[in-house]
C-alpha positions in Angstrom: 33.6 -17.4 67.9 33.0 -20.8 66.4 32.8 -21.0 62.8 29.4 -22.2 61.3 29.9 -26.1 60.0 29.9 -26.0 56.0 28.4 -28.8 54.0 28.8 -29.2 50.4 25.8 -27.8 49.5 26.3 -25.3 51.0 29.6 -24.3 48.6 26.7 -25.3 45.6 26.5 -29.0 45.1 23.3 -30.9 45.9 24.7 -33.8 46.2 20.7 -35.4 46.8 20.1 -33.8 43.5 22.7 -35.7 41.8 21.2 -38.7 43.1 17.7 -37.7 42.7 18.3 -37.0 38.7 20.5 -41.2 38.8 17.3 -42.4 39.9 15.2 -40.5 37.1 17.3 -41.8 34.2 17.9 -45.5 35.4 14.7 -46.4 33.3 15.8 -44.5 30.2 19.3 -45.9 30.3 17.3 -49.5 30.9 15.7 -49.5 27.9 19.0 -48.7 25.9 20.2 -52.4 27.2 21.3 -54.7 24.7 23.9 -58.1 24.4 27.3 -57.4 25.5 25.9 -55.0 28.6 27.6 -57.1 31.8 27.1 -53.8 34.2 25.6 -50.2 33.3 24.7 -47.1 35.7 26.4 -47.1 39.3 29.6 -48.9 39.3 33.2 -46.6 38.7 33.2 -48.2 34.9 31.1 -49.9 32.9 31.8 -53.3 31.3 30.7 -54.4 28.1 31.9 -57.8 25.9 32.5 -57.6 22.6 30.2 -59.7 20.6 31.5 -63.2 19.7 30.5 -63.4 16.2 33.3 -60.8 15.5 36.2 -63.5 14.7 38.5 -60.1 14.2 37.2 -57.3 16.1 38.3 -54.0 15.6 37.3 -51.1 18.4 36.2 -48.0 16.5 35.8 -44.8 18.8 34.3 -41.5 18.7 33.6 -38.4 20.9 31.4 -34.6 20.2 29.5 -31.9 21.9 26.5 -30.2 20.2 28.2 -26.9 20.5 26.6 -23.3 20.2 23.0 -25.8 19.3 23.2 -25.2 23.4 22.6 -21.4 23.3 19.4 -21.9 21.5 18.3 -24.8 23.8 18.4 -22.5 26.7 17.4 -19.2 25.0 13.9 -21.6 23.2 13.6 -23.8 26.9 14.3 -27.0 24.3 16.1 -29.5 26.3 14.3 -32.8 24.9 16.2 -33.0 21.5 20.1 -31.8 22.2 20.9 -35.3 23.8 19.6 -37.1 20.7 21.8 -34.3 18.5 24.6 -35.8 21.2 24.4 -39.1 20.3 24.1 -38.6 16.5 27.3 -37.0 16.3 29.3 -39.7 17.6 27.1 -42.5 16.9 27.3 -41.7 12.7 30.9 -40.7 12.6 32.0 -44.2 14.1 29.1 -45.7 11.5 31.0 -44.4 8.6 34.2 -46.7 9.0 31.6 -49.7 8.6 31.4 -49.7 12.8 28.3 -51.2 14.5 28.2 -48.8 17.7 27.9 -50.9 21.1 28.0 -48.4 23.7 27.6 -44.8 25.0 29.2 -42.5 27.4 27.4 -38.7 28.1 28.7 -35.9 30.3 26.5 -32.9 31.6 28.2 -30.5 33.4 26.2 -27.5 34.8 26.8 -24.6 37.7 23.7 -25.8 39.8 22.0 -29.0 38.9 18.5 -28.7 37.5 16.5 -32.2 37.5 14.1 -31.6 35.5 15.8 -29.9 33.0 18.9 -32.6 33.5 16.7 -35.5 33.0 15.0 -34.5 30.0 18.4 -33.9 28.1 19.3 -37.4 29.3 16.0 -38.9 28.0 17.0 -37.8 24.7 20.7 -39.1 25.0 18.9 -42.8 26.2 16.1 -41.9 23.0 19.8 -41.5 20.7 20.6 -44.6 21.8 17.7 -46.4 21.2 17.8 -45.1 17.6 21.2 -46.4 17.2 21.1 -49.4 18.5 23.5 -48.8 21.2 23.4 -49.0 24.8 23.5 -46.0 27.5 25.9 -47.6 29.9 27.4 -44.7 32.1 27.9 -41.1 32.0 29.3 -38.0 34.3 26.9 -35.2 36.0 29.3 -32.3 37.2 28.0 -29.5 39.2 30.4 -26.8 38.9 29.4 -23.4 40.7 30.6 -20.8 39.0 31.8 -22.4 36.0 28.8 -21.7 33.9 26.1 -18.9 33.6 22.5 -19.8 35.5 20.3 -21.9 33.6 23.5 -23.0 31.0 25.2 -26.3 30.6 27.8 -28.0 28.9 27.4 -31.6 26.6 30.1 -34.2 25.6 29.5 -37.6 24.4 31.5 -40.9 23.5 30.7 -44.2 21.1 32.4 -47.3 20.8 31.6 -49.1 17.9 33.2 -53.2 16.8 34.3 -53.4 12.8 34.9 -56.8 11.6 39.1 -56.2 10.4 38.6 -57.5 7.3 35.2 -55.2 7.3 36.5 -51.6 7.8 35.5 -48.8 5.0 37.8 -46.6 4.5 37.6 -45.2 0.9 40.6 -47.0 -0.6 38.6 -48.7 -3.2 36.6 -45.8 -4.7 37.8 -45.3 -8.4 36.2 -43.1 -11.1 33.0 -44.3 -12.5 31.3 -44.6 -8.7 28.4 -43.0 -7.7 27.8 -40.8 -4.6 25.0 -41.6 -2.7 22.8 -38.7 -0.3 21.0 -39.1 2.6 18.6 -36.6 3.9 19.1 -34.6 7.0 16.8 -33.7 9.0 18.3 -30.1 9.2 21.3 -27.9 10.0 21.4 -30.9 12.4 24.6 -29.7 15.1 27.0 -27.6 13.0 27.0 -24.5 11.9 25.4 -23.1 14.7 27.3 -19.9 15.8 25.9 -18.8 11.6 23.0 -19.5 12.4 22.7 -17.4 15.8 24.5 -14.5 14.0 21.6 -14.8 11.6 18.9 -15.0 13.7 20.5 -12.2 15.7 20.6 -9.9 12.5 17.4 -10.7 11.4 15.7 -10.9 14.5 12.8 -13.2 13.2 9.7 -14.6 15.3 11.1 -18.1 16.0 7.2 -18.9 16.7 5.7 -17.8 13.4 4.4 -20.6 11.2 7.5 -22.0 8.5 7.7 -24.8 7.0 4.6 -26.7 7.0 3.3 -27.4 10.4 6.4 -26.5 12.1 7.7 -22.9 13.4 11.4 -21.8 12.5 12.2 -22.8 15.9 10.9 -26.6 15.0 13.3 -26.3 11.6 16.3 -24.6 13.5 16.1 -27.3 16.7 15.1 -30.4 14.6 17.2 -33.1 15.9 20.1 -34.4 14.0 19.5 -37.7 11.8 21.0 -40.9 13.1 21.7 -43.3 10.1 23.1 -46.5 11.9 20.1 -48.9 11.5 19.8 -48.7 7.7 23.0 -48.0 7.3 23.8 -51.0 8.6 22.0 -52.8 7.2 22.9 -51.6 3.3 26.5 -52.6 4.3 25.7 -56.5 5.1 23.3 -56.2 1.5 26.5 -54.7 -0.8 29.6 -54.0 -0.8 29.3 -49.8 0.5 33.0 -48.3 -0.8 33.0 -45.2 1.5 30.8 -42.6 3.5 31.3 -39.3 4.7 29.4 -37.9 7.7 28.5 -34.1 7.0 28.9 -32.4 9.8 31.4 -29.1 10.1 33.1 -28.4 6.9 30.1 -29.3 4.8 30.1 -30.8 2.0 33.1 -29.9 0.5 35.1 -30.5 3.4 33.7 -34.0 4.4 33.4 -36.2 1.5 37.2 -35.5 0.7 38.0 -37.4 3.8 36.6 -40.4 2.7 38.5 -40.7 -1.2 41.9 -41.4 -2.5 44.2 -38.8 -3.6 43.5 -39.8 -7.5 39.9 -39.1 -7.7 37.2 -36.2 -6.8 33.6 -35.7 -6.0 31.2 -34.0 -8.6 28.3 -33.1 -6.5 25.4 -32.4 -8.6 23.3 -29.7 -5.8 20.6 -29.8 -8.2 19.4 -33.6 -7.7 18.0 -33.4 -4.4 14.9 -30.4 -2.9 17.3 -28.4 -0.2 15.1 -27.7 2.9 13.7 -24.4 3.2 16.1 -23.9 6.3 19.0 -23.8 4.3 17.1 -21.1 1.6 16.3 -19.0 4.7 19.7 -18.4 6.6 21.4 -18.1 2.8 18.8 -15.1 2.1 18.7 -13.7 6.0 22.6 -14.0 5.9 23.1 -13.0 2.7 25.4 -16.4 2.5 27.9 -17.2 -0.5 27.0 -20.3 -2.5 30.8 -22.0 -1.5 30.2 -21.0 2.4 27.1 -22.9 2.7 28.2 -26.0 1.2 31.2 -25.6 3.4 29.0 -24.8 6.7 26.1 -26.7 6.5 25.2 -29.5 5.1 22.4 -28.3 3.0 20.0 -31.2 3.3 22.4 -34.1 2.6 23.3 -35.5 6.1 25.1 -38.9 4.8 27.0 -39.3 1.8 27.7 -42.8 0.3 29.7 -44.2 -2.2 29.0 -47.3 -4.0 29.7 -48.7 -7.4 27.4 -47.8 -10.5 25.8 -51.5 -10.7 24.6 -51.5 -7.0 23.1 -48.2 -7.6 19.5 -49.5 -8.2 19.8 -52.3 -5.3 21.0 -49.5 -2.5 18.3 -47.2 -3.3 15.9 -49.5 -3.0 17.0 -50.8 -0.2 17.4 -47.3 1.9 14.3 -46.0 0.6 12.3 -49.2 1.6 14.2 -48.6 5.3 12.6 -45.1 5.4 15.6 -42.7 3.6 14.4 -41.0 0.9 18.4 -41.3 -0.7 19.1 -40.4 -4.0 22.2 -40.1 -6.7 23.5 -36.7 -5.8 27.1 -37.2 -8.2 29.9 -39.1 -9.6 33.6 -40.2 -8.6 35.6 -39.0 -11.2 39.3 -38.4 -12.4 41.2 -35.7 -10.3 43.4 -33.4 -11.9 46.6 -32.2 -10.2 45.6 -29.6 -8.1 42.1 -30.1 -8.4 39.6 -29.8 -5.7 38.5 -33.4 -4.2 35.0 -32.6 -3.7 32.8 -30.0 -6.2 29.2 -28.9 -5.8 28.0 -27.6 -9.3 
């Protein structure tokens, strides 16, 4: 008996749907476009040209998921905000090395391709983009059956960002006497997340019910994460910025130590800035140590910046009048031997 002729979909890849969700994010990716872009969606790589007014150009790189943020997206139907989430993670980790981001690289990988769902996770990748300033130039759809359960999918994304040499923040020149800088978050933004589902699985609250203002708990749980490149940016060609520290896993505690010399700590003052009522929630519901928070989450403090006490006054003025609300959250001080580098008090 002949055997009936197999086609690839019939072994679970659509191939036409692959194509079908290229042509529905062409026009987000287009928009993205910006100088240095000499090819974008189609070819087998993507080319880009480092700006020319870099005499010294340094290539500053950086790659994340959104991790167990996913479980929620499909358990809530919220697909329009993870690829934003995607973006930020990369996009402000290569920021705080002084790095203007040029260009960015997603992968979706799925068991059976859904379009609709697909395209709006890209829309907010291309939205991500827009926000940073960078361009959506190329990016991987794999349809895997069996890999992952129906209706799941998997994120990874990749930044390049250019430095000036002579340009690059790394810390080296914090001393004590400094002052630490916070910028808002906008929420738990992507880390932390498996707490947070253990939370909500303990306390099994209505994710609908009315919480913080106009929003539901859902709104304050899948609020997109913060992307600081624009102002950020722009504060470093206005003063000289000594170091930043992206909070993302580790918290607080376990972040801004990256960014400082061996010889000096962080006093972090938790009092000087209003933590979000998401944070005062999942401590309560979780019945969550003080320390474990600040090393989880990043308790309303998304970007941390360090910059010496006489261009205090000139950086706030300048974020705040660029739309974050920042404010002096601590001090740089002498570090005792076998001290911790970073303290919330």
């Amino acid at each position: 008996m002949t055997q009936q002729s197999l086609s690839y979909r019939d072994a679970g890849v659509d191939i036409s749907a692959g194509d079908e969700l290229v042509e529905r994010i062409k026009p987000f990716a287009r928009k993205t476009m910006r100088d240095g872009v000499l090819s974008g969606l189609g070819g087998f790589g993507a080319l880009f040209e480092v700006p020319k007014r870099y005499r010294e150009p340094v290539l500053v790189s950086g790659t994340d998921g959104v991790g167990t943020k996913l479980k929620l997206a499909f358990d809530l139907n919220r697909h329009d905000t993870v690829g934003i989430d995607l973006v930020a993670m990369s996009v402000n980790d290569v920021l705080v090395q002084g790095a203007e981001p040029l260009f960015f690289l997603d992968y979706f990988a799925c068991g059976k391709l859904d379009v609709e769902t697909a395209a709006s996770v890209v829309q907010g990748v291309a939205k991500g983009c827009e926000y940073a300033g960078c361009a959506l130039i190329g990016g991987e759809t794999a349809e895997m059956p069996g890999m992952y359960p129906e209706g799941e999918y998997d994120l990874a994304g990749f930044a390049v960002g250019v430095v000036e040499k002579s340009k690059i923040i790394g810390g080296q020149e914090i001393v004590a006497g400094d002052v630490v800088l916070g910028l808002p978050s906008s929420g738990a933004h992507s880390n932390g997340y498996s707490l947070v589902r253990k939370i909500i699985a303990r306390s099994n609250p209505d994710l609908d019910a009315p919480f913080d203002g106009s929003r539901t708990l859902a709104d304050a749980i899948m609020a997109p994460t913060r992307i600081y490149v624009k102002p950020m940016l722009a504060l470093i060609n206005a003063l000289p910025v000594k170091g930043m520290a992206h909070i993302t896993g580790g918290g607080i505690t376990e972040n801004v130590p990256r960014v400082l010399p061996e010889n000096v700590k962080a006093v972090i003052n938790k009092a000087s800035w209003q933590r979000p009522k998401l944070f005062d929630w999942l401590q309560h519901e979780g019945n969550v140590a003080d320390s474990e928070m600040h090393r989880v989450f990043n308790c309303g403090i998304g970007m941390v910046v360090v910059v010496a006490r006489e261009n205090v006054d000139q950086a706030l003025k300048l974020l705040n009048a660029a739309g974050e609300l920042a404010v002096e959250i601590g001090s740089i001080e002498a570090r005792g031997e076998g001290e911790a580098q970073t303290i919330v008090v």
